[in-house]
N, C-alpha and C positions, 0 to 999 in steps of 0.2 A: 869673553868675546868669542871663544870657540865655538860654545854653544850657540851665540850668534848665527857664525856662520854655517853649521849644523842645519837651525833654521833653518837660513837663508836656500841651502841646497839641496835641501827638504823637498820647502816650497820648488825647485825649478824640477824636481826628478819625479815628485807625484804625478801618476798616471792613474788614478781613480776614478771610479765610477762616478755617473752625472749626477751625483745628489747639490740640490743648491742649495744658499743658505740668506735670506735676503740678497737675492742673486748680485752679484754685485757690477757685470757689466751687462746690458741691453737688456733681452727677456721682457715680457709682457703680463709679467708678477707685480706685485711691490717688491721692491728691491730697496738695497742700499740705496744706490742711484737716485731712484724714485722718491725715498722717504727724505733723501737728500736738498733734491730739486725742488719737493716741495716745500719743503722748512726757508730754505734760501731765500726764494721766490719771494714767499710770506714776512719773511723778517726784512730784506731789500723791500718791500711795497712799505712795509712798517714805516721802515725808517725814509723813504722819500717822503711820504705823505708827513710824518715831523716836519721835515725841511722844507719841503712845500710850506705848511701852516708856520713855519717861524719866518719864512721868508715874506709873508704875505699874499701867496699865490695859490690856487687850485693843484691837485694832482690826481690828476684823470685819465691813464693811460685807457687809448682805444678799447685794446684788448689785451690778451695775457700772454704774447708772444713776448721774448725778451726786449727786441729792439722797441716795441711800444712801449714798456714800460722804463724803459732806457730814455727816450722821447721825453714820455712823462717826467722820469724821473730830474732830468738834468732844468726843465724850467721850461717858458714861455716867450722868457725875453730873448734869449741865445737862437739865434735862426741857422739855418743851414742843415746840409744833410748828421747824420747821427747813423752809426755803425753799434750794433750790439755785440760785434766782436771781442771785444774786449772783455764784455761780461761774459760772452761764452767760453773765452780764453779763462778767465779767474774760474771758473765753474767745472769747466773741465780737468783743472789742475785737482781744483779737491777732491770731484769723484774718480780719478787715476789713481788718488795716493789711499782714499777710502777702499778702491775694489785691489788693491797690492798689498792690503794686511792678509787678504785670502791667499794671496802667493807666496809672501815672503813671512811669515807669520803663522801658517797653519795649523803650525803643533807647538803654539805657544797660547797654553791657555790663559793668562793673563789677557790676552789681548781680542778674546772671543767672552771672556768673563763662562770658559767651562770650566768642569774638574773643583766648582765652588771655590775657584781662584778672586774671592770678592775686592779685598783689600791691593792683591795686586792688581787688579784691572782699573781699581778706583784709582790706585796709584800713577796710573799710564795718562791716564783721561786729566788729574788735576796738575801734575808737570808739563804735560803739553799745553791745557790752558795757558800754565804761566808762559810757557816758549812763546806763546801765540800771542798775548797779551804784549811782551818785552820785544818782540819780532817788531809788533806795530807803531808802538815807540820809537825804534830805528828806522820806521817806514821801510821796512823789512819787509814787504806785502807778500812777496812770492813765498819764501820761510813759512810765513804764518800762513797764508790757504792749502800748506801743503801738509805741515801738522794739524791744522783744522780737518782735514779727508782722515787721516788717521785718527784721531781722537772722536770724532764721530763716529767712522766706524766701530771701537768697542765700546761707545755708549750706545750705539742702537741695539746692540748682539746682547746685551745684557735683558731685554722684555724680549726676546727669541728665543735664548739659551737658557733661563732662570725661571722658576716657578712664578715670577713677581704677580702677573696677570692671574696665574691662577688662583691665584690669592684675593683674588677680588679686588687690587688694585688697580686701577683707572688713571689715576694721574703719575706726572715722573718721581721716580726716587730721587728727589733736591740732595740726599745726603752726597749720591756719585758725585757732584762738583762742587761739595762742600767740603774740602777736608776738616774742616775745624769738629763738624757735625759726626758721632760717629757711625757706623755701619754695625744694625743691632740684628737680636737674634736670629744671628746664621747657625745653622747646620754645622754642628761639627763632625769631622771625619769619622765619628766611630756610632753618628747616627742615623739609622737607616731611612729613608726616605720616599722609595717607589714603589711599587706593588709589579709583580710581574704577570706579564700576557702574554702566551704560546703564542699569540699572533703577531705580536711584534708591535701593535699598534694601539692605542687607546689617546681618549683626547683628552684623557686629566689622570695619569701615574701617581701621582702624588698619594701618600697613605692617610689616612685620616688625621692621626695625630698629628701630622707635620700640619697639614691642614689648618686643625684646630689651633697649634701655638702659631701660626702664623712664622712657622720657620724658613729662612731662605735659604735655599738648594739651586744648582744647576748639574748638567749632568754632562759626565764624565766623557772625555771622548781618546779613543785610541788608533791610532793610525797603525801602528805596529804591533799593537799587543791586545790582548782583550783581557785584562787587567783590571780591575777597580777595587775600589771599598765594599766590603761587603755592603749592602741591601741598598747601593747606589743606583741614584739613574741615569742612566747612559742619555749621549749626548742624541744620537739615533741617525740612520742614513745607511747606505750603502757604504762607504768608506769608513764607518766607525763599528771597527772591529767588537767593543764592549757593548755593542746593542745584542751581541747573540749570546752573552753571560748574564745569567738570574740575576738582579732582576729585566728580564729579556724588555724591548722595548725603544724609546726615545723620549726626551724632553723637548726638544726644541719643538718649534713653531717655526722653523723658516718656510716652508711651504705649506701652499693654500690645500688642505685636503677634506674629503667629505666628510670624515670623521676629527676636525679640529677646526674649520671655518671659522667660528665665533671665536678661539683663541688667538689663531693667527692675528685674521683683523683686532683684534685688542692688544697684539705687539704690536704691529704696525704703527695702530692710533699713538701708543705709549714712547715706542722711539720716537715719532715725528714729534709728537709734544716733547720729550727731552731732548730733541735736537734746537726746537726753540727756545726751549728753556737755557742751552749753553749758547746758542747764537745771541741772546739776548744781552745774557753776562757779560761777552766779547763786546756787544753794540756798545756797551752802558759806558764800560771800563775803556775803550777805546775814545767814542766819543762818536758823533752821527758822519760826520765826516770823514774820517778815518775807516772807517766800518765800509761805508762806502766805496775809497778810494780802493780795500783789502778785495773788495768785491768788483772789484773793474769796471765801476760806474765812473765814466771821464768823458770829457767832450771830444777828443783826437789823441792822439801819440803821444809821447813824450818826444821832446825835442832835445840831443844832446848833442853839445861841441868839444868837438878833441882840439885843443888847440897849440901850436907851438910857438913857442916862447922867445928862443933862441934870439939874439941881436938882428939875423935879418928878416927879421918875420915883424917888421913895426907896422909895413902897408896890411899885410895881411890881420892882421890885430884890428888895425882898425875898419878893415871891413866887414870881420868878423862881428864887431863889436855894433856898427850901421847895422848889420843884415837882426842881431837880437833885439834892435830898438825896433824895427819897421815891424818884425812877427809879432812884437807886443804889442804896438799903437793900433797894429790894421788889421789885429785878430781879437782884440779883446773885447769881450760880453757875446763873441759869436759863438757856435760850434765848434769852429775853427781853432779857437782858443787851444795852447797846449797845457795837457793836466800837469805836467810837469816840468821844468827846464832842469840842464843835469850841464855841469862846465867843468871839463876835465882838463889842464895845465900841461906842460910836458916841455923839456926842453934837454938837456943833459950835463950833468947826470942825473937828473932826478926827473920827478912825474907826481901831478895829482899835487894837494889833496884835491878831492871829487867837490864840487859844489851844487846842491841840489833844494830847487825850494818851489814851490807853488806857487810863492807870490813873485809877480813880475818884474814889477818897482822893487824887490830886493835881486832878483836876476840882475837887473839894470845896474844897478850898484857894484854886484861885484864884476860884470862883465868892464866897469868904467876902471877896477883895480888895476887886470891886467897889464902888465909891464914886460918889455920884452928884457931878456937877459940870458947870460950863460951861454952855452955852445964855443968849442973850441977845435971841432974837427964838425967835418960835414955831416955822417951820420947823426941821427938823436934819436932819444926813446918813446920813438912812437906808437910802438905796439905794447910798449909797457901800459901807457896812457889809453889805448883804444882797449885793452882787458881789463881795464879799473869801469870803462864805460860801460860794456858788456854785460860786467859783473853785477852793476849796479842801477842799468837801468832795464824796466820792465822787459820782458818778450814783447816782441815786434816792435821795438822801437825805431827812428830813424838816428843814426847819427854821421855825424858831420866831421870830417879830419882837414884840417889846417896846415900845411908844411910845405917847406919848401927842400926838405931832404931826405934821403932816403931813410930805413929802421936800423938803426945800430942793434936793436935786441930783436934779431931777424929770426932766433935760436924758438923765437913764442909764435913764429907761423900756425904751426901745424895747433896747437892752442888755442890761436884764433878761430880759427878753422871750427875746429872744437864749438868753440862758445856760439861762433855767427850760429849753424847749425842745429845748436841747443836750442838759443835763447830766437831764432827766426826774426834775426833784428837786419838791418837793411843800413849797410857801410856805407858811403861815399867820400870820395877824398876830391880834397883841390889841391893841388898839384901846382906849384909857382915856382918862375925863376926869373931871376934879378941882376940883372949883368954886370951890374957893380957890390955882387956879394964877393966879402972879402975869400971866400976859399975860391979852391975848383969847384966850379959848377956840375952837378952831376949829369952822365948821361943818361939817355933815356930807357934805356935796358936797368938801371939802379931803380928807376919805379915799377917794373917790373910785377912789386911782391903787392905790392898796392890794386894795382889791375886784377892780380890775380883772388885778390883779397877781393875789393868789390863785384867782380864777378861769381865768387862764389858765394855772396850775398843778395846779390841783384839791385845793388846801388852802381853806382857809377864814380870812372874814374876821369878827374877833368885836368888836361893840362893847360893852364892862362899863365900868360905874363900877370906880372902886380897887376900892369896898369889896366887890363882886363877883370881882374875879381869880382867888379862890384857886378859887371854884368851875367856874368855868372850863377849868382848867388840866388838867382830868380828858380831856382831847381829847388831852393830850401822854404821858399815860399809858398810853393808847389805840394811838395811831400810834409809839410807840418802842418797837415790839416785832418780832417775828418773823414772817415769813409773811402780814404784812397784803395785804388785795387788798383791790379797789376791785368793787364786784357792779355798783353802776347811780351816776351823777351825772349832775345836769341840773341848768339854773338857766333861771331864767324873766324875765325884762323886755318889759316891763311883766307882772305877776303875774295869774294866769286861777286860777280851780279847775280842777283836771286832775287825770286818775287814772292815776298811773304805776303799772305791772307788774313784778315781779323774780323771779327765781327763786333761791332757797337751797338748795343742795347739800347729801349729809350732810358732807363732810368740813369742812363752816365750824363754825371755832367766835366764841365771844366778837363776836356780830354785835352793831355799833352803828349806827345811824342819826341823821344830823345834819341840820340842816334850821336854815337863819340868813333871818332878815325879820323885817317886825315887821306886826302886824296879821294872823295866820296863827291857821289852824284845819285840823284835820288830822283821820283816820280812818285807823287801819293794822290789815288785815284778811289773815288765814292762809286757809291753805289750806281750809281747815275750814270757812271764813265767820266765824272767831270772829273779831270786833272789839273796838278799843280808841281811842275817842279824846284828844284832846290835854289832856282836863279830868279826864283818870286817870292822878294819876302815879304809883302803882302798879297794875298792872291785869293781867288773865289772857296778854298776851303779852308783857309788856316794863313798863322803869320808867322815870319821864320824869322831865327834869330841866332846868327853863326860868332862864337864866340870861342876862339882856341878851339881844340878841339870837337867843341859839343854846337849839337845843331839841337835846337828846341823848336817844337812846330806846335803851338795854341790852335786847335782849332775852333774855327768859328761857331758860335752858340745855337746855330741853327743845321748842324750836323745831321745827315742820313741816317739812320738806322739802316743795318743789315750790315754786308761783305763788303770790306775795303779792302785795296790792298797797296802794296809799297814796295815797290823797284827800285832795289840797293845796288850800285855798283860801284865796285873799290878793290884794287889787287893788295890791301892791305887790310888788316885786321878790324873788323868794326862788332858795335855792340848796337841791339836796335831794341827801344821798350816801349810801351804803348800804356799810357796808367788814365783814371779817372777817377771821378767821386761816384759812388754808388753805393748805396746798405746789401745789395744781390752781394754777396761772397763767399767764401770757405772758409774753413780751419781745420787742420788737419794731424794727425799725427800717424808713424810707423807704430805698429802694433806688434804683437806677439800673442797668440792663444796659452793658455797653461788651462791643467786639468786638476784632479783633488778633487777634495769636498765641496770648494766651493769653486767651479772651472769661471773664468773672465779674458778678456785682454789686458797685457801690461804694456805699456808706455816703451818703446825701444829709447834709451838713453843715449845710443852711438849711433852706427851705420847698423841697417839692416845685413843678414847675412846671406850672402852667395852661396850660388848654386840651387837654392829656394823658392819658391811662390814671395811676394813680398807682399804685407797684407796694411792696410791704414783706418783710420777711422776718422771719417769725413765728418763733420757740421756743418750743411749750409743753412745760409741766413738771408730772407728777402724784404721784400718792404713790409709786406704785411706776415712776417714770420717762416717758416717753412712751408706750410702752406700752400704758398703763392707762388711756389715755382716747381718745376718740372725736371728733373736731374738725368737727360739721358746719358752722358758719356762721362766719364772719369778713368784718364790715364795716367801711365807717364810718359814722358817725354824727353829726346835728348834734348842737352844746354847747348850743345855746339857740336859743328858739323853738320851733315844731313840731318833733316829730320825723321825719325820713326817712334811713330805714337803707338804705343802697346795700351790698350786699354783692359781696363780690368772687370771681372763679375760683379755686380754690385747687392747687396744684401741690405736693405731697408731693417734698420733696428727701433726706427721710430722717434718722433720729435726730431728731427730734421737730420739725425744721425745715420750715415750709410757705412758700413764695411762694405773695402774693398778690395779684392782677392787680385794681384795681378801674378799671372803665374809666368811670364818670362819679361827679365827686368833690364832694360836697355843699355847697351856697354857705356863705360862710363860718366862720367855728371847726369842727371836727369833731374827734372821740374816736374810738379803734378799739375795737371792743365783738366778742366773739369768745363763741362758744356751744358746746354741746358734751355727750357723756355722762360719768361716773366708771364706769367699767369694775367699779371695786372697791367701790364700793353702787347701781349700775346707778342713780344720780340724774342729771338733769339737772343742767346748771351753767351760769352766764354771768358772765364778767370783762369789766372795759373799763379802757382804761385813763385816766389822770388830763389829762394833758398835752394840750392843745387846740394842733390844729394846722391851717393854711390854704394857700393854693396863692399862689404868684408869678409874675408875667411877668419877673421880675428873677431873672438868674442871675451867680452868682457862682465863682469859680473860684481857688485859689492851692494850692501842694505845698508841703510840708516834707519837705525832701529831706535836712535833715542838721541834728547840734545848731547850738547859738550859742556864742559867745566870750565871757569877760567880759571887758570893755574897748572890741571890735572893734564895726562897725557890721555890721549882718547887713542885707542885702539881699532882699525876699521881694516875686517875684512875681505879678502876679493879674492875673485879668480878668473882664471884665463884658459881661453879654451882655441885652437886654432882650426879648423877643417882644411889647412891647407899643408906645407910641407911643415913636418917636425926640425926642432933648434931652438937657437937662442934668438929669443923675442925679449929686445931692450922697454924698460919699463920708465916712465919719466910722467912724474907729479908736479904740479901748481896750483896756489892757492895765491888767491887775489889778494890775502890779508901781508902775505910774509911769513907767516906762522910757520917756525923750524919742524921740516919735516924729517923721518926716516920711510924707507921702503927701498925694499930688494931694484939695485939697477938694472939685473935683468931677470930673465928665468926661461928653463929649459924647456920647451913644450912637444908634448907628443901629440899626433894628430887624434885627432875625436876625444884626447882625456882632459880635466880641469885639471889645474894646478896652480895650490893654492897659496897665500902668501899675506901678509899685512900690512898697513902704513900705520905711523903712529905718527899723530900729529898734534902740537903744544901750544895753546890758545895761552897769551901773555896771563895774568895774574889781574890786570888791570884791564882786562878785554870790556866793555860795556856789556853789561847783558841785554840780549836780544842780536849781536853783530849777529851776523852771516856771512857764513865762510864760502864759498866757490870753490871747489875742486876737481879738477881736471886730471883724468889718470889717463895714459896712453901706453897703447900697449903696441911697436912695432919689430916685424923681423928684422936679422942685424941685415937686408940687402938693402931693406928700405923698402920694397914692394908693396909691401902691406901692414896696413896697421887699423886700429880702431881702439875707440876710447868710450870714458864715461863720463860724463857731468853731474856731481854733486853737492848740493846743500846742505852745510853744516849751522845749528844753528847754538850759540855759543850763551848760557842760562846761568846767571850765578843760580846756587842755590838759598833760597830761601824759607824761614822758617812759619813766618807771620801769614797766617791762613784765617786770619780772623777781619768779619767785615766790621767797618766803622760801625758806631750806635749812634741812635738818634733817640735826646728825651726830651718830650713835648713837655716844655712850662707850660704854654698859656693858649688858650684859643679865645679869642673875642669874636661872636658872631651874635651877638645879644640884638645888635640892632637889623641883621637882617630880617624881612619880612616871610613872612609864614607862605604870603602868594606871592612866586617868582617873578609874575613878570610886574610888579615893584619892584623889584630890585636895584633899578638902577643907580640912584640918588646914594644908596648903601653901601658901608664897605665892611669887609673882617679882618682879621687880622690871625697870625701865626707866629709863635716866639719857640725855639726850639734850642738845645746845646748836643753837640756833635762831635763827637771824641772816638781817638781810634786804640784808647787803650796804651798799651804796650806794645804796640805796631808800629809801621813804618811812620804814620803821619797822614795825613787827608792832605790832597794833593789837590784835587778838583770835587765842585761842588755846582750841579747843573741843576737848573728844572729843565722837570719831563712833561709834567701835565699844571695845568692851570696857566691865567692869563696875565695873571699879577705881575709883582716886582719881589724879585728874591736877592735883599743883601747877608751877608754875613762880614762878623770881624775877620779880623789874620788867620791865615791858616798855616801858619807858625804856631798860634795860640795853644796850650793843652785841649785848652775847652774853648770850641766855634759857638759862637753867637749867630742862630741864623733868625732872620725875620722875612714873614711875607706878607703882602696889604694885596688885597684884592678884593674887587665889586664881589658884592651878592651876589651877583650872577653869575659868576664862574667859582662855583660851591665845590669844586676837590684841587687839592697842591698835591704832587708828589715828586720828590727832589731827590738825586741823586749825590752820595758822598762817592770818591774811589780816592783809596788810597795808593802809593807811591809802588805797592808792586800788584795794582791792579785790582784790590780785592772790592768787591762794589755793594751799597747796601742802601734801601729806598725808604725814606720818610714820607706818611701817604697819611692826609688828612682829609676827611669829606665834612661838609656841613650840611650833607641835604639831609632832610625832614620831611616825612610825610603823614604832616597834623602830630600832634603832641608837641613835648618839649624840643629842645635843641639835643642833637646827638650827643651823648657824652664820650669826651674827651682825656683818655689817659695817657700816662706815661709810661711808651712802650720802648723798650730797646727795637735796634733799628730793622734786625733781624726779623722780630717778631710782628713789625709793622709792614715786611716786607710778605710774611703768612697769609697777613690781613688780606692785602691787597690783590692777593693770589688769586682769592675769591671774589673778589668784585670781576663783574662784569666790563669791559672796555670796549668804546667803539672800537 
């Protein structure tokens, strides 16, 4: 693990010159990114279009913007707006963790497949598959598309870095994600392989004889040293020290040059097909659904309830429990519908377990379990319960907390903090109190941690009596829907009259306004000048609806476009947000530039750091794609107090991607607030987002460079760097699982230097493979001043031995009675009799058709030997069915009966593998 983090620190101190390498962030090359997006794209259209035809319906996305095929993708019947965020959210996560092998990973050639590191790269690429595979079984989605960015990246570098193409190879080496298959004559170390050029450059090194035996080589790369095997070929570049050692030169293909064009483009071609080729395994083994769900195709949010349990929480229960029936009955077959529901318990002493399912009528079920019980003092474990939720439910989720007492594990503040921030998920709590609860009632300064908690989520915090709740609860029907955006949020402490401005798009529908304080009087005025105040609660723009707390304002469906604005007055604390339905939005993340051989941005995992420029990487998304809208401003913004909007440079990277450079970062809490035109009703627009974020002198640092063991102690680690005053900086870890940690409590820090340190953390013996662990490291000064952290995914693998795919041997085909001219066919049928055995393997777990229109039964799949049979017309003349077995290994049975003139095709008995060869080559729509 030292060596790990060696790497790791490797990667963050390279200052190298610009050589790319399948560039891995923006650029107007083929890139990782690129060969990525496109595979993605391609395998997600795949697999809709399945769904679509099993389901009975067309799939016809307009065009090839995300949100169209998003559209497409989810069906015909489901009505309502549709946001592609979510898919740009999965999409982004992979190519983050793809362009961070370049950073964290540099001078590990296993993981670039140089230095003819074959078997270790193959090694990297078929353990991550399994991660990825057992990730999706625990519905582990975020786990798996984040080793999916890695594991792509060193199967693509493998046709850039390696002779393969020179070789006259075209299509992918199936062996990389076959481990059972082995990896055949390679180059070994002591034989020579490149021819050298004074020039430095040639667009085929390779020597004859290598040529001729068809040996595999890649070439050597040196960041410190110029080193090699003798008669090796360097990896080549600027930053690879061994391209100026005989034999002088390069191998790779990552750039398009005038003397290697035709190479390049035939890496390219060759990764983008072995990127389908692993996408597809992942499809098969997963299942079309699941595949899906990894890829952020959903109708809306997930919808999660933190809820407490406690004896006086029975009113609150059961309104929780109404408000989950009404989102199911009045959302269901729509858009609106949520992809998932998540129901987290809590009460004290304990919390969780997590309840989580897709189907609704099983939501319903367990939300009818819940029972109140327990609690013996007024605090309870509320935060314990809200970071089980965090942990577990996707980025940008909504969730929901239930209680009517303050956090007894108040010690997981800054943790929360942590996670809201991670995971850009959106808190709100309801707040209730009961006059005949048997303790002391708390006061109102004890919710305190909660306010501060949904405000630095950009949910809201609502205090009602019980007998208020239900009314309430109209906020959650509100935000569990599709396409929701955020227009404008502010909150004000101490509370002033002020007149905030917003602008309304046409494409927003279902705009509401919320507004929580107490002592508040308000004026909300259109474009028009027509007004309405807070003493009309139905009135010419909107209907009010005053409940404890929270004022909610619906406005009416025939709403102005342009500049509104709203005159708040209150000598006390208020919160004011403005949300709608729209696909026009953003997605954002804090970046960091790093340099090396291969320079990119990486993904900031804390708080950005102070005293700095602070830089982001924008997505926006419109109705008809990127396209279709106009992006002039993008800042940031304070959350409270005065406002002052610093806006930033913005740098167009392409496909709807902006960096953004803001070079002075506004004191304390800030929002990114982004402006703009709709192309498609020529309206202005303004989004911001939810999630309040601030700057650090505290930097933090650690890699996950591989899964965890159940049993084993896994090593991880990290460093800590301060730019503000030298000391002791206390260190404090959590993980969502419970899993016994060690790591240093504090550690000594001198200004500008890292220092370095480790955790070791111990995944039970009985861990399921595929959990995912959540880790949270924080690093603060002993005054308290300052601090910053990191969030990390662990994902937890038994290991396994069985690399071998199921077989399949064709007994029987009957197709004697089809007719020679197809369209006879119909009155006809064939037949298919097969046996399907996985060996000395795990077992055959599932067993699908993929193609044909038949009927495919089989016996037990307990049985050693499956019986499988298919009947199907004439007319639909090819089957081909899918075995996976139980750690994921997948292998396709493909039979055709077309004929053109002669006999009937003959029909052998092929193992399953070798049928899977076959079919390689057939043509597919």
């Amino acid at each position: 693990m030292t060596s790990m983090l060696g790497i790791a620190l490797l990667g963050l101190a390279l200052m190298a010159g610009p050589t790319v390498a399948f560039f891995p962030n923006g650029g107007r090359m083929s890139t990782h990114i690129r060969i990525t997006r496109k595979a993605i794209r391609q395998k997600v259209m795949e697999t809709c279009r399945a769904v679509a035809d099993a389901a009975g319906h067309e799939f016809k996305p307009t065009d090839s913007s995300p949100e169209e095929l998003v559209q497409a993708c989810l069906g015909p019947t489901a009505t309502g707006e549709v946001s592609g965020a979510k898919f740009h959210s999965a999409l982004r996560e992979i190519y983050r963790q793809n362009g961070l092998v370049d950073r964290y990973f540099v001078n590990s050639a296993p993981h670039h497949f140089n230095s003819e590191a074959f078997l270790q790269g193959r090694a990297l690429i078929t353990e991550g598959m399994v991660a990825i595979k057992a990730n999706i079984r625990e519905e582990n989605f975020q786990a798996a598309r984040e080793t999916l960015g890695r594991v792509l990246h060193t199967l693509q570098d493998f046709y850039s870095h390696s002779n393969w193409v020179e070789l006259g190879y075209t299509e992918p080496y199936i062996n990389l994600i076959r481990p059972d298959l082995p990896l055949e004559n390679l180059a070994d170390v002591n034989t020579a392989t490149c021819r050298n050029f004074a020039s430095g450059t040639c667009p085929n090194p390779i020597l004859p004889n290598i040529q001729k035996k068809k040996k595999l080589t890649s070439g050597y790369m040196g960041i410190f040293s110029s080193s090699k095997p003798k008669g090796k070929c360097s990896h080549g570049g600027a930053a690879d020290l061994t391209s100026t050692a005989v034999p002088r030169g390069g191998l790779n293909k990552d750039e398009r040059r005038s003397d290697n064009v035709a190479l390049h483009n035939a890496a390219v071609n060759a990764a983008t097909a072995a990127s389908l080729q692993l996408l597809d395994d992942i499809r098969l083994a997963a299942g079309d659904n699941d595949f899906l769900r990894m890829m952020g195709i959903a109708r809306s949010s997930v919808v999660c309830f933190v809820i407490d349990t406690t004896g006086s929480m029975s009113d609150d229960i059961d309104e929780a429990r109404e408000v989950v029936y009404e989102i199911i009955d009045s959302k269901k077959g729509t858009q609106d519908e949520p992809s998932e529901y998540i129901l987290v318990p809590f009460n004290d002493p304990s919390f969780g377990p997590i309840i989580r399912t897709t189907d609704p009528d099983k939501m319903k079920r367990e939300v009818s379990k819940i029972k109140e019980n327990g609690g013996g003092d007024i605090p309870e474990m509320c935060l314990s319960g809200l970071q089980l939720a965090l942990t577990s439910a996707p980025a940008s989720s909504h969730i929901y907390v239930f209680t009517d007492a303050p956090p007894k594990d108040i010690v997981l503040k800054d943790t929360i903090n942590a996670l809201i921030r991670s995971t850009k998920s959106t808190v709100s709590f309801y707040k209730t109190v009961k006059s005949t609860r048997r303790r002391r009632s708390p006061g109102a300064d004890s919710f305190k941690d909660y306010e501060d908690l949904a405000l630095a989520s950009g949910g809201l915090a609502i205090h009602v009596s019980k007998r208020q709740l239900h009314k309430a609860t109209d906020i959650i029907l509100d935000t569990s829907t599709a396409a929701l955006v955020t227009v404008l949020q502010w909150a004000r402490n101490p509370g002033k009259q002020e007149t905030f401005p917003f602008v309304l798009d046409e494409s927003l529908q279902n705009i509401t306004i919320y507004i929580t304080g107490t002592s508040i009087t308000f004026t909300l005025t259109n474009p028009a000048g027509v007004s309405q105040s807070n003493t009309e609660a139905s009135g010419k723009l909107g209907t009010i609806q005053t409940v404890g707390n929270l004022r909610r304002v619906r406005l009416n469906a025939d709403k102005q476009t342009g500049t509104w604005q709203i005159n708040i007055n209150s000598n006390q604390p208020y919160t004011f947000k403005v949300t709608g339905q729209s696909t026009i939005t953003f997605i954002y993340d804090f970046v960091e530039s790093f340099k090396g051989p291969h320079p990119g941005f990486a993904v900031l995992s804390g708080r950005p750091q102070a005293g700095q420029p602070v830089t982001l990487m924008i997505s926006v998304m419109g109705r008809k794609g990127p396209p279709s809208l106009t992006v002039s401003n993008i800042g940031l913004v304070t959350a409270s107090g005065p406002e002052a909007v610093i806006n930033g440079t913005m740098t167009d990277m392409g496909d709807g991607d902006i960096l953004v450079t803001v070079d002075e970062v506004p004191e304390g809490e800030f929002v990114v607030i982004l402006k703009g035109t709709d192309k498609v009703s020529n309206t202005e627009f303004q989004r911001q987002s939810t999630t309040q974020m601030s700057v650090s002198k505290v930097n933090i640092q650690a890699v996950m460079g591989s899964t965890v063991e159940a049993g084993k102690a896994f090593k991880l680690p990290f460093s800590v760097m301060t730019q503000g005053f030298s000391g002791q900086y206390n260190i404090i870890a959590r993980n969502d699982r419970n899993f016994s940690m060690s790591y240093p409590s504090s550690l000594t820090l001198t200004t500008g230097n890292n220092t370095n340190d480790t955790l070791t953390i111990m995944p039970p013996a009985n861990t399921p493979s595929g959990t995912d662990v959540t880790l949270t490291v924080e690093a603060k000064s002993s005054s308290g001043a300052d601090s910053n952290y990191i969030v990390l995914r662990l994902s937890v693998v038994t290991k396994i031995t069985d690399f071998v795919q199921p077989l399949c041997e064709v007994v029987s085909v009957l197709a004697d009675d089809c007719p020679q001219d197809v369209s006879q066919c119909g009155p006809f049928q064939w037949e298919l009799s097969a046996n399907l055995t996985d060996g000395n393997g795990t077992g055959i777990e599932r067993i699908s058709l993929q193609q044909g229109d038949g009927t495919l039964s089989y016996t037990s799949l307990s049985a050693p030997i499956i019986q499988a049979n298919y009947n199907a017309s004439c007319c639909s003349q090819i089957v081909e069915f899918v075995a996976v077995d139980k750690v994921g290994n997948v292998g396709k049975c493909y039979q055709s009966i077309v004929r053109s003139g002669g006999p009937p095709a003959l029909t052998l008995s092929l193992p399953l593998w070798l049928c899977l060869l076959v079919s390689a080559f057939v043509m597919k729509p």
